[in-house]
C-alpha positions in Angstrom: 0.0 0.0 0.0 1.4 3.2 -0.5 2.3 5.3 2.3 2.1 9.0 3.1 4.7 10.3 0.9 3.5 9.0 -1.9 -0.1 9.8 -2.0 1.5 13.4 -0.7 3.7 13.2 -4.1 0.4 12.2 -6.1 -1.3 15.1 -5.2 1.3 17.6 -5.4 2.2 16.7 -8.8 -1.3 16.9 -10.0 -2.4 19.9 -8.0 0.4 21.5 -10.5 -1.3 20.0 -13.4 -4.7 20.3 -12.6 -5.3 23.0 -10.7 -7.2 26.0 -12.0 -7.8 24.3 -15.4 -10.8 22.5 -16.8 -11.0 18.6 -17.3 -12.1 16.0 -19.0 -13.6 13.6 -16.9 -13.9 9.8 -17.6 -14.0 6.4 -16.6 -13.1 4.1 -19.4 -14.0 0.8 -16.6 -17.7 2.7 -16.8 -17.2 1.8 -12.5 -17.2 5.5 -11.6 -19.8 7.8 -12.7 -17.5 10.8 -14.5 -20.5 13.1 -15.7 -20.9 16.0 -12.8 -16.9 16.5 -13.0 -16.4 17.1 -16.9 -16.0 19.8 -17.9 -15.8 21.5 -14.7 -12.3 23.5 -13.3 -10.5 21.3 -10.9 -10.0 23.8 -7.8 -7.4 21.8 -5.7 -5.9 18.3 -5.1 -5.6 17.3 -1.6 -3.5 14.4 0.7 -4.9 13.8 3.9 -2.8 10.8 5.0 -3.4 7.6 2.5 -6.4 9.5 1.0 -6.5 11.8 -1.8 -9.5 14.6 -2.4 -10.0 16.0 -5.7 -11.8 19.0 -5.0 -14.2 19.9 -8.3 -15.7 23.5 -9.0 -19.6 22.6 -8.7 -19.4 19.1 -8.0 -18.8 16.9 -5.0 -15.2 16.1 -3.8 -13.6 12.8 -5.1 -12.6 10.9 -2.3 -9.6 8.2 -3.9 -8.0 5.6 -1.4 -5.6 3.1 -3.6 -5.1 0.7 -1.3 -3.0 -2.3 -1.7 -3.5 -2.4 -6.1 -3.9 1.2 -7.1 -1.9 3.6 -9.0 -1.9 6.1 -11.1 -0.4 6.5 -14.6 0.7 10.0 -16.0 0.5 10.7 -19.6 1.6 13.9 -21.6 -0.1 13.0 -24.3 -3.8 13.4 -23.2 -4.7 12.0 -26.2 -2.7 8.7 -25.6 -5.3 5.6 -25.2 -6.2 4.4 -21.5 -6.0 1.4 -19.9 -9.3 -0.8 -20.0 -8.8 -1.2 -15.9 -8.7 2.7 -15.8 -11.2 3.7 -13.2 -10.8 7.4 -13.1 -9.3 9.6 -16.0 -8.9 13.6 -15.5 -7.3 14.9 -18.5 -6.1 18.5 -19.6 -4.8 19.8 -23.1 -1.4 19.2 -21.7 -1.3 16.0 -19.5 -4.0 13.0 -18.3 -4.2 11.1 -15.0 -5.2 7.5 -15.1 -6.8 6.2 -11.8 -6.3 2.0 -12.1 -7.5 -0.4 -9.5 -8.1 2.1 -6.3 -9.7 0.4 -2.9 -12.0 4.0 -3.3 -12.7 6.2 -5.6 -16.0 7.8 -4.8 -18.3 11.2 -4.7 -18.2 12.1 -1.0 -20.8 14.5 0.4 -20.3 16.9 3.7 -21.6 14.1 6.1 -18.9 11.8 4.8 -16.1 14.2 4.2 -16.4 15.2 8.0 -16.5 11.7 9.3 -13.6 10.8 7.2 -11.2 14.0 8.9 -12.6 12.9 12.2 -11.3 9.3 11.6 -8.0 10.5 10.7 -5.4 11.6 13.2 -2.4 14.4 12.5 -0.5 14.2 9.1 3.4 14.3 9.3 3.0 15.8 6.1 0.4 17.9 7.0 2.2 20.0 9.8 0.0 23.0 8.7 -3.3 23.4 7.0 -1.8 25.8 4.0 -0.2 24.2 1.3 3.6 25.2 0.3 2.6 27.4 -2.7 0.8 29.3 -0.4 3.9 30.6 1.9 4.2 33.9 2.6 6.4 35.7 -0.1 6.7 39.4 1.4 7.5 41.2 5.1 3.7 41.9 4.7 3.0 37.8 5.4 4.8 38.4 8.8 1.5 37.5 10.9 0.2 34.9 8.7 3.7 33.6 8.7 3.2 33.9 12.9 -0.1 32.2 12.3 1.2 28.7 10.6 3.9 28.4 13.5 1.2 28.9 15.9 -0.9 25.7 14.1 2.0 23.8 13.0 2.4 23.7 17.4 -1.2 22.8 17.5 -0.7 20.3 15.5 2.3 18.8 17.2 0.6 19.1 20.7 -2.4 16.6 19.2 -0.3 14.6 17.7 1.3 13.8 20.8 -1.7 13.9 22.6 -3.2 11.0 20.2 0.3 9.2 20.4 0.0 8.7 24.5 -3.4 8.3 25.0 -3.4 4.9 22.5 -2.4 2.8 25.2 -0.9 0.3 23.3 3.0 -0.2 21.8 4.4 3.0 19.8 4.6 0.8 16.9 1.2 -0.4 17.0 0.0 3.2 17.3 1.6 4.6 14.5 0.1 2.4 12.3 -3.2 3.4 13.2 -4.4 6.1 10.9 -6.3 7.7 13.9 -3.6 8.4 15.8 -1.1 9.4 12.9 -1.5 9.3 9.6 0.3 8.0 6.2 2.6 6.1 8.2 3.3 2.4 6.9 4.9 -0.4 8.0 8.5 0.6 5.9 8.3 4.3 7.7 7.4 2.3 10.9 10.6 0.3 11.2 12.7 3.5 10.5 11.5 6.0 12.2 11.3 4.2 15.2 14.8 3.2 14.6 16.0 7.0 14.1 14.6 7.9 17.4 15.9 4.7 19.2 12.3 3.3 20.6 12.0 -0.4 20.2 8.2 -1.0 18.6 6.8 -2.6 21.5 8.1 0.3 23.9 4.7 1.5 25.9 4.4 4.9 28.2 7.1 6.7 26.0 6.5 10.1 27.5 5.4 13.5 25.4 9.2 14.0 24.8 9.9 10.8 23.1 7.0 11.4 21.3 7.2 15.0 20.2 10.7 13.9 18.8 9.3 10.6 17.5 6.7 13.5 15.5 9.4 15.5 14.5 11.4 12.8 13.1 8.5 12.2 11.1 7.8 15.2 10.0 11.1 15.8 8.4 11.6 12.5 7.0 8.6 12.0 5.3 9.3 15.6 3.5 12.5 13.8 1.9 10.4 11.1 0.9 7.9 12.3 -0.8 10.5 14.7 -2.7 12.2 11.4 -3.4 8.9 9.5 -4.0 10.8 6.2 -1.8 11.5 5.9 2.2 14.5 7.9 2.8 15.7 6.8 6.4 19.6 8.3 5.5 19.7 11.2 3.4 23.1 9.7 2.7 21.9 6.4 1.4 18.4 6.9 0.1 18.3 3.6 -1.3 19.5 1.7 1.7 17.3 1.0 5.2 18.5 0.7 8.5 16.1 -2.4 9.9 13.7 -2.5 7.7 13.6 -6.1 5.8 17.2 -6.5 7.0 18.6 -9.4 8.7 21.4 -7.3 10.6 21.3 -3.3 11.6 23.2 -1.1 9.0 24.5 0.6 11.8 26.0 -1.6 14.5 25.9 -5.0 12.7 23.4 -6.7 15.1 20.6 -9.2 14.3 17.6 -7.6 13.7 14.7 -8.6 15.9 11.5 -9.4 14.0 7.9 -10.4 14.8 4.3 -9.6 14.4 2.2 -6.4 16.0 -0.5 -4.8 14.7 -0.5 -7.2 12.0 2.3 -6.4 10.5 6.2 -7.6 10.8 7.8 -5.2 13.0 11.8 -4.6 12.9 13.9 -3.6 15.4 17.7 -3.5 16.5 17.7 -4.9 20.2 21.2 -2.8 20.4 20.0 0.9 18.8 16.3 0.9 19.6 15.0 0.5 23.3 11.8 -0.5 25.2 12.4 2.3 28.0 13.2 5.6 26.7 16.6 7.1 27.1 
């Protein structure tokens, strides 16, 4: 399944594209009902965690999850044929997205968009509600400048909040998407490496946590302008537990077993059940 980064990296790229522009809307697979979005101006692309909203001038938000099959497929020929699978195509005069094989991809109405927020905790990639083409450019932006610091803390403080009060093992928590999202199993091992908690470690404490938060926060950034897990800016293509039989760092056998259905990796010399 892709994690955070990714779906981050999906929607940036085609917030560039699509933004501002009209599309043509279509689903070759006839499995999505295209008609109230062509034609219309694509206002924004969002990442909230795993999911992805398209947000349509006069029409209901798109709500896509891929889950464990989907991707998409980019095309700068908008003309180019699409896959028979292709669920979802939004096309410009200069570029088409192809939608294949999604776990969602749905009209979502208020009820629905509010319930799916609700269900999903702070994003690592998310530290502020304003996106990055949105920074302040001038002196002039000074308090609104003032204003994302002020949220970006907000966010941080219920993030840790969320992180504490799951009472059950820090790795198990950051899998669940109410707690944090966008966080996989791959960004699981590592960041939980980086900050030297073992996976089943319980009780951490809000400084462990807030670092654990922070770690994410600026690792998942070099991930999704990677588009891959980046655990050592050094060695982008190389992991420090993750799917390893011995810790890139110290040499030791990595520990591995099951939580929160899902193999967890650990160095039994770098990461520790009692924080340091």
């Amino acid at each position: 399944m892709p994690e955070g980064h990714l779906v981050h990296r999906y929607a940036d790229e085609q917030h560039e594209a699509l933004a501002g522009r009209v599309v043509r809307a279509a689903s070759p697979q006839g499995r999505f009902d295209a008609r109230p979005y062509d034609g219309r101006v694509v206002e924004g692309v969002e990442a909230l965690g795993k999911h992805l909203l398209y947000w349509v001038e006069g029409a209901p938000p798109i709500h896509v999850h891929l889950g464990m099959r989907g991707l998409f497929l980019r095309y700068d020929d908008p003309a180019a044929e699409p896959r028979k699978g292709t669920r979802l195509r939004l096309a410009t005069g200069e570029a088409a997205f192809d939608l294949i094989a999604p776990a969602r991809c749905e009209p979502m109405d208020e009820r629905a968009l509010a319930a799916l927020r609700a269900a999903t905790g702070p994003d690592p990639l998310r530290p502020d509600p304003l996106r990055p083409d949105t920074a302040p450019a001038t002196a002039r932006d000074t308090v609104r400048e003032t204003v994302r610091e002020t949220v970006r803390d907000t966010v941080r403080e219920e993030a840790v909040r969320r992180l504490l009060a799951a009472r059950t093992p820090v790795g198990a928590a950051v899998l669940d998407q109410s707690v944090w999202s966008g966080i996989g199993n791959a960004w699981r091992a590592e960041l939980l490496f980086l900050t030297g908690l073992d996976p089943g470690a319980r009780d951490i404490g809000a400084e462990a946590a807030g670092r654990l938060w922070d770690t994410a926060v600026h690792y998942l950034a070099l991930g999704r302008d990677a588009g891959q897990v980046v655990s050592d800016p050094g060695a982008p293509d190389e992991r420090w537990v993750y799917k390893r039989e011995r810790c890139r760092r110290c040499g030791a056998a990595v520990r591995t077993w099951t939580l929160a259905s899902r193999t967890a990796y650990a160095c039994p010399a770098d990461q520790h059940l009692q924080t340091l």
